[in-house]
N, C-alpha and C positions, 0 to 999 in steps of 0.2 A: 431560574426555574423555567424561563417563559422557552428557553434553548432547548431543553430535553423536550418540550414537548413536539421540537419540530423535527427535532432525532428519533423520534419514533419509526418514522420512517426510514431508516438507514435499515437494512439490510447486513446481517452478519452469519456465517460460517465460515468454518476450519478447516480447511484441507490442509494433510500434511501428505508432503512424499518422499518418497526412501530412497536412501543410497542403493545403488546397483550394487554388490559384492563383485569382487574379482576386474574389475575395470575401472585402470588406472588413468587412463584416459577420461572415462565418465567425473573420477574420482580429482582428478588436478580439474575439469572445468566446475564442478561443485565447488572445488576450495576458493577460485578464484570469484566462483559467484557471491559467494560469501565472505569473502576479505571485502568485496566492491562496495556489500549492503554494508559493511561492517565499518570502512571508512567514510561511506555518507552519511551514513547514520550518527557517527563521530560528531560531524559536524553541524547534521539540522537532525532533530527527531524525524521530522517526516519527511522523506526520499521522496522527491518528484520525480514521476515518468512519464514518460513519452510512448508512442507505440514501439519502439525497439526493445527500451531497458522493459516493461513490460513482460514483450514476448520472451524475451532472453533470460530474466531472471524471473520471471513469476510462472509462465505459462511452462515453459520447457524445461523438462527433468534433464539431468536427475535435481530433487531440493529435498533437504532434509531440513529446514525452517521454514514458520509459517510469515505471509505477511497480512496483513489489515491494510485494506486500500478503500480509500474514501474517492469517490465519482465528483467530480464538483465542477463548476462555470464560475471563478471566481475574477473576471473579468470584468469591467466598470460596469461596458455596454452588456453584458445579461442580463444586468440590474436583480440578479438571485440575491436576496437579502437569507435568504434560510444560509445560501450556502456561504455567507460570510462570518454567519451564526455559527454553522456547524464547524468551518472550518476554526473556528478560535476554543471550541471547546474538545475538535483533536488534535489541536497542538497542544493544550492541556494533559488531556490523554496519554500522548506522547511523550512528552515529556518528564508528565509524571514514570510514567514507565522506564524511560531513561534514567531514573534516579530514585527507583524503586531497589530496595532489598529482595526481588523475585526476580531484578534483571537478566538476561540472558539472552544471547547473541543468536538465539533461534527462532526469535519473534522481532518482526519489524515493521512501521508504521510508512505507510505508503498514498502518494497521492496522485490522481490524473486531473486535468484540468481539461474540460474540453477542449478548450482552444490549441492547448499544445498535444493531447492524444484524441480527436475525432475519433481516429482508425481504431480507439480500445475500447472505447465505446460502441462502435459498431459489432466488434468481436464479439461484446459478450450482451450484445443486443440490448443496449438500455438507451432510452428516448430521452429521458429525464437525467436530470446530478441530484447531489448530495445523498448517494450510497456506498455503503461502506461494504463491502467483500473480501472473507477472509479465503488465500489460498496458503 
């Protein structure tokens, strides 16, 4: 219980964005963005990024899935105890969802770690971790 209440703070909306019609080109790099989330996802519920996979697959259309991205400093030396907190209750999350009966390969659970994306942090202007941003 004492976890939700430090999740209060997370930060959540949905952006979804549309297939371009008629461009096949747009239409093979979408399928391949989503074959990509579709086999990491396979493997851990929550897809770690960096500033690249980031930009590539969350920021730049076209995307016709949403994902959930949690901000976090889960590093020794941060010493963020919230964000060791938060991060075990979305991998719960996550997971749950991974093996939910409303599953579907158009929602995916997403994480940046400071230490390995700075540069996405900077992007979308946040000083602070442990927030979660749905695009």
């Amino acid at each position: 219980m004492a976890v939700r209440g430090t999740l209060v703070g997370l930060i959540l909306f949905a952006l979804c964005g549309g297939l371009s019609d008629g461009q096949k080109k747009k239409e093979m790099v979408l399928s391949e963005k989503v074959a990509q989330l579709i086999d990491w996802a396979s493997k851990r519920p929550v897809i770690r990024m960096n500033g690249d996979k980031f930009r590539r697959l969350i920021k730049a259309p076209p995307r016709n899935y949403s994902v959930v991205v949690m901000f976090t400093a889960l590093q020794s030396h941060r010493q963020c105890v919230v964000c060791k907190q938060a991060d075990e209750e979305y991998q719960i999350l996550a997971n749950s969802w991974r093996y939910s009966s409303a599953f579907t390969n158009r929602i995916f659970f997403a994480m940046v770690d400071f230490d390995e994306g700075s540069d996405v942090f900077q992007m979308v202007k946040y000083e602070m971790c442990c927030i979660c941003l749905g695009q």
